[in-house]
C-alpha positions as CSV (number, residue, x, y, z in Angstrom):
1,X,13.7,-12.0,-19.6
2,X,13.1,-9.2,-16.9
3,X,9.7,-8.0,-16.0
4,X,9.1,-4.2,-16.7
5,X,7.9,-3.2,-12.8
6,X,7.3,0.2,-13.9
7,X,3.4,-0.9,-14.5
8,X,3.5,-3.2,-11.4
9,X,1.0,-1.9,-8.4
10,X,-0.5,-2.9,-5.4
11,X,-3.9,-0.6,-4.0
12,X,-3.3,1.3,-0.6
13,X,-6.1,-0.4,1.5
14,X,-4.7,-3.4,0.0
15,X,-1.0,-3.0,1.0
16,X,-2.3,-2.1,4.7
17,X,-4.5,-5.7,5.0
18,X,-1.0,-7.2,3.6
19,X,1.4,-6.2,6.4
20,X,-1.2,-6.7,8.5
21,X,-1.7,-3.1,9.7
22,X,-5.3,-3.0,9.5
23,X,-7.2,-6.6,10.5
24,X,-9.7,-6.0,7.8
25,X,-10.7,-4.4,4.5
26,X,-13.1,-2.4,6.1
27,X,-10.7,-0.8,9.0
28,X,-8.0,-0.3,5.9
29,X,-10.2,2.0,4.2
30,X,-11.3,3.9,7.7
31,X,-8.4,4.4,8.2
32,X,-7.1,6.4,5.0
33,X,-10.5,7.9,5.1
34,X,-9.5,9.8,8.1
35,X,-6.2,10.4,7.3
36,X,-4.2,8.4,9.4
37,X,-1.9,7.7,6.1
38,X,0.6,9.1,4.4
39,X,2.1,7.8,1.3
40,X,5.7,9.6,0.6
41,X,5.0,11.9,3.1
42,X,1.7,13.3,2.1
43,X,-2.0,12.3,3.5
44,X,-3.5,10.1,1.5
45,X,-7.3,9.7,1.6
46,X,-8.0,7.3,-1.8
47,X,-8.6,3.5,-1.0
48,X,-7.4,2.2,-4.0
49,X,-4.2,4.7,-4.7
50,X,-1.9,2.5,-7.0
51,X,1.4,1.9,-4.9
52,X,4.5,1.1,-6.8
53,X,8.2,-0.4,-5.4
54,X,9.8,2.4,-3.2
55,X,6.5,3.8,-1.9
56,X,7.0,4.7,1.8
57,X,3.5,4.2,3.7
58,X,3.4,5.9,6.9
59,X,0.5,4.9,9.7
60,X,-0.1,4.5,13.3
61,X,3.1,5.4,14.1
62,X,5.2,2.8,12.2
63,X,6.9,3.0,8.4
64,X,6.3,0.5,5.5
65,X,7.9,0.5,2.2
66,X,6.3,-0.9,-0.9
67,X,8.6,-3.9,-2.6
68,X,8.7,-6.1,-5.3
69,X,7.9,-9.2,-3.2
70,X,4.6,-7.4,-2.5
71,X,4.0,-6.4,-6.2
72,X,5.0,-10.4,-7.2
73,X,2.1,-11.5,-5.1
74,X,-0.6,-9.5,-7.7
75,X,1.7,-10.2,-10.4
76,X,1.4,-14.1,-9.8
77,X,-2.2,-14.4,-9.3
C-alpha cells in the first residue's frame, strides 16, 4: 500500500533547524522574519508555512529541496 504524500508536510522554521541551516528554533524563525527565505522563489515571512516534496527553499546563499525522507521523519513520529 502507498502512502498519499499529497497531505504530507514539514513547517519552514522546521525544515531550516533540519538541514541544519539555522542552529536553533529561534534563529529559524529570525530569519524568515526578515526575509532572508524564499520558498519557490518568492520571500517567505510565515514560520510555520507547510512545505511539501519538491519545495525549493532558498537561504543564505545556498538551495535546499524539500523530500520525502524529510516528510517520513513527521510521518513516523
Amino acid at each position: 500500500m502507498t502512502q498519499d504524500t499529497s497531505t504530507e508536510y514539514v513547517e519552514l522554521n522546521t525544515f531550516l533547524k533540519i538541514k541544519a541551516v539555522a542552529p536553533t528554533g529561534g534563529r529559524a524563525k529570525l530569519a524568515i522574519r526578515e526575509g532572508s527565505v524564499k520558498v519557490n522563489g518568492v520571500v517567505e515571512t510565515r514560520n510555520r508555512r507547510k512545505l511539501h516534496a519538491g519545495d525549493i527553499i532558498e537561504c543564505f546563499g545556498a538551495k535546499y529541496s524539500v523530500n520525502g525522507d524529510v516528510l517520513k521523519k513527521f510521518i513516523n513520529t
